[in-house]
C-alpha positions as CSV (number, residue, x, y, z in Angstrom):
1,X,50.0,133.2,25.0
2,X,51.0,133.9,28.7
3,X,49.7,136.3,30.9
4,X,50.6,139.4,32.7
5,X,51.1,138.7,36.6
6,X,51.7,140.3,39.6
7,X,53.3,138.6,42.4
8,X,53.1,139.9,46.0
9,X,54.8,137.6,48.8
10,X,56.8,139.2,51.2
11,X,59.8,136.8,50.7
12,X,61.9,137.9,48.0
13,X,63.5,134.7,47.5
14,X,59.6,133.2,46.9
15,X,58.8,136.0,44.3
16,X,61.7,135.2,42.8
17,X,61.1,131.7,42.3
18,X,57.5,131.9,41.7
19,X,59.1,134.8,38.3
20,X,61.3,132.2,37.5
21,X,58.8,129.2,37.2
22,X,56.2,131.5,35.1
23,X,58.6,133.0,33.0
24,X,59.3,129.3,32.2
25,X,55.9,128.9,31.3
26,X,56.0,131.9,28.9
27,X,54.2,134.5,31.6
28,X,55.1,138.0,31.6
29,X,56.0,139.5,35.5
30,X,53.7,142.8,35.7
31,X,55.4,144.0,38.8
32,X,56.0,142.5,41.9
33,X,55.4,143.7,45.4
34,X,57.1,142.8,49.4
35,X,53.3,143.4,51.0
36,X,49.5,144.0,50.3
37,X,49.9,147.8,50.0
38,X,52.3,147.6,47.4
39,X,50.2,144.9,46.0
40,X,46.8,147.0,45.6
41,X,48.7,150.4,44.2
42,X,50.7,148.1,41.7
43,X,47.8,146.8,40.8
44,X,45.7,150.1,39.8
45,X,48.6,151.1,38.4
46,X,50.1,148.2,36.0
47,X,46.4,146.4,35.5
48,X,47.8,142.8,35.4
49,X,46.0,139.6,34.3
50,X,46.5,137.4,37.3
51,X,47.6,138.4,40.3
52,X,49.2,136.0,42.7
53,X,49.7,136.3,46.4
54,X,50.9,135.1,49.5
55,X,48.2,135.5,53.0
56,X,51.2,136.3,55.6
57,X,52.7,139.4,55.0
58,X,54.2,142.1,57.0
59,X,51.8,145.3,57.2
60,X,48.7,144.4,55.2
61,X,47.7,140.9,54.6
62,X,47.1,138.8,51.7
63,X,43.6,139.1,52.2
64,X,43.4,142.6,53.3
65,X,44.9,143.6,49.6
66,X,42.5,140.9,48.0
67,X,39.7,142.5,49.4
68,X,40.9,146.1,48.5
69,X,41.9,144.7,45.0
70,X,37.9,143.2,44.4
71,X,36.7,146.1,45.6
72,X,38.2,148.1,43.2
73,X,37.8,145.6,40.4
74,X,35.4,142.7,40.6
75,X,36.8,141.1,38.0
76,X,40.3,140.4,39.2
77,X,41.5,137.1,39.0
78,X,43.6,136.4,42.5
79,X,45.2,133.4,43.1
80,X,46.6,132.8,46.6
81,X,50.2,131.1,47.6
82,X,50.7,130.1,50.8
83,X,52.1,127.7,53.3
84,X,49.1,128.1,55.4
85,X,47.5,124.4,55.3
86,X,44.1,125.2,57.9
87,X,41.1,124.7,55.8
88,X,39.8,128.3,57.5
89,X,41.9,129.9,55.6
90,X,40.9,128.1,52.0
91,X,38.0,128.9,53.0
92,X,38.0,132.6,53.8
93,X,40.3,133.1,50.8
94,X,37.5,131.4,48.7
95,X,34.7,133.0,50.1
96,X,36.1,136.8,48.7
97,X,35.8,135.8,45.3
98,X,39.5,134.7,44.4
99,X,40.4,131.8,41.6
100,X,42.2,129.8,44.0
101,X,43.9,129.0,47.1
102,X,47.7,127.1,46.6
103,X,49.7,125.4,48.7
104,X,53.6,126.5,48.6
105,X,54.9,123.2,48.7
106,X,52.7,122.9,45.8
107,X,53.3,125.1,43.0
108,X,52.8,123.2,39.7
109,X,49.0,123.7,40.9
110,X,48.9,127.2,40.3
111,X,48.7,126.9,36.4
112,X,45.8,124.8,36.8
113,X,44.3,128.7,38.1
114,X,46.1,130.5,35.8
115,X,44.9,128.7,32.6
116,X,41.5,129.2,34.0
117,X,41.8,132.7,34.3
């Protein structure tokens, strides 16, 4: 059965694509948000499964939200999306407590997470 996910990238062609491709896989899109504010309140408010997000964002950041987000709820199962390739950034992602860290150019990857989560 597919999850319920939330999708925060500040591209709306990317959250588009990334909908399409879960959908494909028999996911449910939760909501999806155009920066990390939206992606914290859509969060408290719709209580997805899965929540996957892109660092680079206008306003707040991926991982300003991320850190709002497991603050709020420990539990929450993040998954970042990014074109960002410098291992700091893996490894600052990693080090809050998200499921994984994804390379855009990448995306098949990201089931890997979600299946784990």
């Amino acid at each position: 059965m597919g999850k319920r996910i939330l999708i925060a990238d500040d591209s709306s062609m990317m959250r588009r694509i990334v909908s399409d491709v879960l959908e494909a896989q028999g996911h449910q899109i939760a909501g999806s948000a155009k920066n990390g504010s939206e992606a914290v309140d859509l969060y408290k408010s719709l209580k997805p499964e899965v929540v996957i997000m892109d660092i680079t964002m206008q306003g707040m950041d991926g991982i300003t939200a991320a850190k709002e987000i497991l603050h709020y709820d420990p539990e929450a199962q993040i998954i970042f999306l990014s074109n960002l390739n410098d291992t700091k950034y893996r490894e600052d992602a990693l080090r809050l407590g998200v499921k994984g860290f994804v390379n855009k150019n990448e995306p098949v990857k990201i089931f890997r997470f979600i299946e784990n989560s």
